[in-house]
C-alpha positions in Angstrom: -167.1 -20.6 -18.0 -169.8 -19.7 -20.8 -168.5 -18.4 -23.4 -171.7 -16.5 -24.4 -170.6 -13.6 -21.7 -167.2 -12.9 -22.6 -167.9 -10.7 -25.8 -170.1 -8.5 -23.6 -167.6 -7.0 -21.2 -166.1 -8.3 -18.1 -169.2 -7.0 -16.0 -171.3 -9.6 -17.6 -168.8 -12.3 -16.0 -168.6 -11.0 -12.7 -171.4 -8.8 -11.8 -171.3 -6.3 -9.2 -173.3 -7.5 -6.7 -171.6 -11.0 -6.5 -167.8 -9.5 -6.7 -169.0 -7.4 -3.2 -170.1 -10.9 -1.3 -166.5 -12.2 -2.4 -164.4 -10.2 -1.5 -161.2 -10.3 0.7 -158.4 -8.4 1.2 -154.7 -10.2 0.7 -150.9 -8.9 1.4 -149.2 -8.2 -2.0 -146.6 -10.6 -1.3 -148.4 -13.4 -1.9 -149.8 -11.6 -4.9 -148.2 -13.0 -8.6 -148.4 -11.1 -12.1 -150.3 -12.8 -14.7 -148.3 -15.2 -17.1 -150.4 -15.0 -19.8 -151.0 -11.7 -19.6 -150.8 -10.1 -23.0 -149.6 -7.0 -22.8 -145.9 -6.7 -22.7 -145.1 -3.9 -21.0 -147.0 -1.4 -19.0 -146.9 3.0 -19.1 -145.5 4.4 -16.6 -147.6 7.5 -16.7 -150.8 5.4 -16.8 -149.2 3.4 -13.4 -148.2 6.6 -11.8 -151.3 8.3 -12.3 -153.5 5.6 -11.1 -151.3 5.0 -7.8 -151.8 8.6 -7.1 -155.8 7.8 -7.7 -155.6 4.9 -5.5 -153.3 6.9 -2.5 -156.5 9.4 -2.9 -159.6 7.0 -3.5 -158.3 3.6 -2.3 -159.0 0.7 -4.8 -162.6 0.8 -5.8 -162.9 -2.2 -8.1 -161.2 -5.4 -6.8 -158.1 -7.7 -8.4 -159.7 -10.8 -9.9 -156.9 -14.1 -8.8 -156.8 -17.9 -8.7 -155.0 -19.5 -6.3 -151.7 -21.1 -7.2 -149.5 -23.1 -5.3 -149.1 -20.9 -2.1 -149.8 -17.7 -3.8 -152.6 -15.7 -5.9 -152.1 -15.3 -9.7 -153.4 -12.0 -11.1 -156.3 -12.9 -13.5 -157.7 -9.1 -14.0 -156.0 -5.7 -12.9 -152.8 -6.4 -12.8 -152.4 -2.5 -13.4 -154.0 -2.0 -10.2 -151.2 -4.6 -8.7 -148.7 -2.3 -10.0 -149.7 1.1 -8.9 -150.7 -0.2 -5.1 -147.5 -1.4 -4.9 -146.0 2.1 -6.1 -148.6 3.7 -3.5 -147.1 2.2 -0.7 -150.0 -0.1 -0.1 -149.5 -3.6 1.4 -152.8 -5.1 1.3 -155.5 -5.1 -1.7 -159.0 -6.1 -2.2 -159.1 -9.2 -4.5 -162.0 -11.9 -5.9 -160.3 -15.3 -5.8 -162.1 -17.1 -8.7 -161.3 -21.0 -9.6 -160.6 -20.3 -13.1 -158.5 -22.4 -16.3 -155.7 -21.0 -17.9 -157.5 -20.5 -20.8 -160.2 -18.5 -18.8 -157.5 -17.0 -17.7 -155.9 -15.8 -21.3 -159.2 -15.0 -22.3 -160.4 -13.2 -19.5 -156.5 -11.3 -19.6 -157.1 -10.2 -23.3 -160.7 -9.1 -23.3 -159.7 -7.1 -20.1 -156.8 -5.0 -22.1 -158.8 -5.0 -25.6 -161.9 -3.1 -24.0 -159.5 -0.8 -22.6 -157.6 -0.6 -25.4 -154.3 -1.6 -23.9 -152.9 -3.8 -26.3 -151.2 -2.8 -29.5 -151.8 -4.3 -32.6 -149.0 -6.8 -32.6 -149.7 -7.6 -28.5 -153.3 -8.1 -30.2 -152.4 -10.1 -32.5 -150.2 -12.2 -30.5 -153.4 -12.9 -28.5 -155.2 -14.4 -30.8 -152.9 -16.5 -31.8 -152.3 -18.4 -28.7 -155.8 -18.3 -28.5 -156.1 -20.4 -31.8 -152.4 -22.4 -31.4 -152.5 -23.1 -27.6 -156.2 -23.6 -27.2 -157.5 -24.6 -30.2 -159.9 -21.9 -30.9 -161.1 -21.1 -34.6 -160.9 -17.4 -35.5 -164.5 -17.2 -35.8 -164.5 -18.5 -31.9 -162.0 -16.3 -30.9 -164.2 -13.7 -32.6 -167.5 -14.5 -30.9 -165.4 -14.4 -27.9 -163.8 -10.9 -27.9 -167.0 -9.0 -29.6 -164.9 -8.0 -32.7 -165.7 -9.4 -36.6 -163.8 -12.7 -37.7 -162.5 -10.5 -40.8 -161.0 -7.9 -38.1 -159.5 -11.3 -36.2 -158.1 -12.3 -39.5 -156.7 -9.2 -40.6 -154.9 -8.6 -37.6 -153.4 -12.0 -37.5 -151.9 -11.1 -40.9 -149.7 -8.5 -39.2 -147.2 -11.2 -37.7 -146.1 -11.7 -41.2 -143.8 -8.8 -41.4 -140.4 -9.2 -40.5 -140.1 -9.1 -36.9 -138.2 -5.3 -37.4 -141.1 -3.9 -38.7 -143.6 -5.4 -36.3 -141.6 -4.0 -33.8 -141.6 -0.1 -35.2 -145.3 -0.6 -35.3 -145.0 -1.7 -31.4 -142.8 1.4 -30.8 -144.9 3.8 -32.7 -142.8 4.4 -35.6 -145.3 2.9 -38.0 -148.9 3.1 -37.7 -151.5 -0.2 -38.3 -152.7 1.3 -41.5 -149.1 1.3 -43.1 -148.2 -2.1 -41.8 -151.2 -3.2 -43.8 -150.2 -1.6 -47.0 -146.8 -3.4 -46.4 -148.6 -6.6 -46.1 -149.5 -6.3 -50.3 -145.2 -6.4 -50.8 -144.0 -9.5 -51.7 -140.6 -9.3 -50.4 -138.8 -8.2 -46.9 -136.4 -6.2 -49.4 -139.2 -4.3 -50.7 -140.8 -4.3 -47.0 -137.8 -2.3 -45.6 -137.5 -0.4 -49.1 -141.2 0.7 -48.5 -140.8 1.3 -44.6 -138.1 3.6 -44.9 -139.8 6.1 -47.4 -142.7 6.3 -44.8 -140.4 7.1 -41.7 -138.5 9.6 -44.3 -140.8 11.2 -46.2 -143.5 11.2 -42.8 -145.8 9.5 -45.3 -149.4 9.0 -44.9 -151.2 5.6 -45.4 -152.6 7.3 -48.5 -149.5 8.7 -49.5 -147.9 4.9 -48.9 -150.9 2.8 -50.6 -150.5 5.1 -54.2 -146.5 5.0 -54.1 -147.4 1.6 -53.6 -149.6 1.2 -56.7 -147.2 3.6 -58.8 -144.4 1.1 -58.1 -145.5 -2.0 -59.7 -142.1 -2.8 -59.8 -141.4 -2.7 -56.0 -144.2 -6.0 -55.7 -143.6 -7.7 -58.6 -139.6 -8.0 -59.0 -137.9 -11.1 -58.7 -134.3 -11.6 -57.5 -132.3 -13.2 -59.2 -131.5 -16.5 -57.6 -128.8 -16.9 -55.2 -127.6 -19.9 -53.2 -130.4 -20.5 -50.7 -127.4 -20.6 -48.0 -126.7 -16.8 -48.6 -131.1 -15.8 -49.3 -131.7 -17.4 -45.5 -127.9 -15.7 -44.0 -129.4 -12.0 -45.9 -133.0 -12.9 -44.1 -131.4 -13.1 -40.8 -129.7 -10.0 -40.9 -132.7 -7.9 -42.2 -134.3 -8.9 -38.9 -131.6 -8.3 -36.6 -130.6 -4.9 -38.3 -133.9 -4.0 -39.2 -133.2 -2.6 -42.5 -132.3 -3.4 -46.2 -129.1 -5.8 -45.9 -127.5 -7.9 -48.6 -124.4 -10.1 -49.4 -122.4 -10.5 -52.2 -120.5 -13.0 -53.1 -117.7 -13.6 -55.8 -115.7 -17.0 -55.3 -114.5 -17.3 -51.6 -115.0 -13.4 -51.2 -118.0 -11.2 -50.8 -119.0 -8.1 -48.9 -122.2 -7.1 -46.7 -123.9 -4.6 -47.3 -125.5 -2.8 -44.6 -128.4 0.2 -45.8 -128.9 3.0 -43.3 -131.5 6.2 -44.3 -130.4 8.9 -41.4 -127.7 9.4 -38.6 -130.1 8.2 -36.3 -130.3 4.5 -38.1 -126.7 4.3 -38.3 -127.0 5.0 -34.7 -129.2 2.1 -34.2 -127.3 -0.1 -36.2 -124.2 0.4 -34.4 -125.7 -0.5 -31.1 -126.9 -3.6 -32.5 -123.3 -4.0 -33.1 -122.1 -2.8 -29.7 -120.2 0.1 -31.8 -119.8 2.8 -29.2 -119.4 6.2 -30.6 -117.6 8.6 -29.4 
């Protein structure tokens, strides 16, 4: 496949008037959901509302597949997959295309960037297999998906967060512009420090970026050393609990200490520890 098209939008791979001489229609049941797709998860207002589109209109635009083994892999629409099956519809229109599966993770991640599906960790995510799994450089995976390579970069540097707070910026909790500013922290301790006073305080990215700069201390403070045994056991539970955690330790004793910053994090934290309240 030439790269030169992919940048452009999906209609410059597969023009209209060759998608209409290819098409067929195939039972659902043979159809398979995309394994590289790179979106997680998918709304279920956006599926709902386009099944009732498609029990109204039909399916304008056909499913892109490959064949695979003895069924048809989803290349492009697997949201239209979704909501046929949810409308009760047994039989789609599809383009089978003989396609790579790096076509395939390209052609899967260009589809849900253009629309906007991905969030910025899914996006991120992307471009990594792109450059671990298929040996693309960021400026190629750049060319490829229309965006600057400084864009590609800085997005990449979002999967250095601790895995907690790439997931309140999956769930909305966080927005791209703070996880940014929480990039410039040198520390997950000061990371979660930092994360709370935005959820708390409902700060903006403004408001987190000069509390940031006001707090020289918060970027520059060194702990004092501890065993590297106990540093990597206090890492661990950060990311599992998703907030400040530490342990201290005096001879063969020692506490843990667990922060929480409102009834609804201890809540959280005591269904990570299958605590049942009653």
């Amino acid at each position: 496949m030439a790269k030169k098209g992919l940048g452009k939008g999906l209609g410059a791979l597969f023009p209209e008037r060759d998608i209409k001489k290819e098409i067929t229609h195939i039972e659902l049941s043979l159809l398979r959901p995309n394994p590289f797709q790179p979106r997680a998860d998918a709304n279920d207002s956006e599926i709902e509302s386009l099944a009732q589109s498609i029990k109204e209109k039909g399916i304008i635009q056909p499913v892109v597949v490959r064949k695979s083994g003895n069924f048809y892999e989803i290349v492009c629409g697997e949201r239209r997959y979704w909501a046929a099956k949810k409308a009760g519809l047994t039989r789609i229109p599809v383009v089978i295309k003989q396609l790579g599966d790096k076509e395939v993770l390209e052609l899967a991640l260009i589809e849900n960037i253009q629309r906007k599906d991905l969030n910025p960790i899914e996006e991120a995510k992307s471009y990594l297999r792109l450059t671990k799994e298929f040996g693309l450089t960021q400026s190629e995976v750049a060319k490829l998906t229309g965006k600057k390579r400084t864009t590609i970069t800085n997005t990449l540097r979002l999967l250095r967060l601790p895995n907690a707070i790439q997931e309140m910026l999956q769930n909305g909790k966080i927005t791209e512009g703070h996880a940014r500013t929480l990039l410039s922290l040198k520390n997950h301790t000061a990371i979660f420090t930092m994360v709370h006073k935005i959820i708390d305080k409902n700060l903006s990215v403004r408001e987190t970026e000069e509390l940031i700069k006001k707090s020289p201390r918060i970027t520059r403070r060194k702990p004092a050393p501890k065993d590297l045994f106990i540093n990597e056991l206090e890492n661990k539970l950060r990311e599992k609990m998703g907030t400040k955690c530490s342990i201290r330790t005096k001879g063969k004793r020692g506490k843990i200490i667990i922060e929480f910053y409102s009834k609804e994090d201890l809540e959280r934290i005591l269904n990570i520890l299958s605590i049942g309240i009653d």
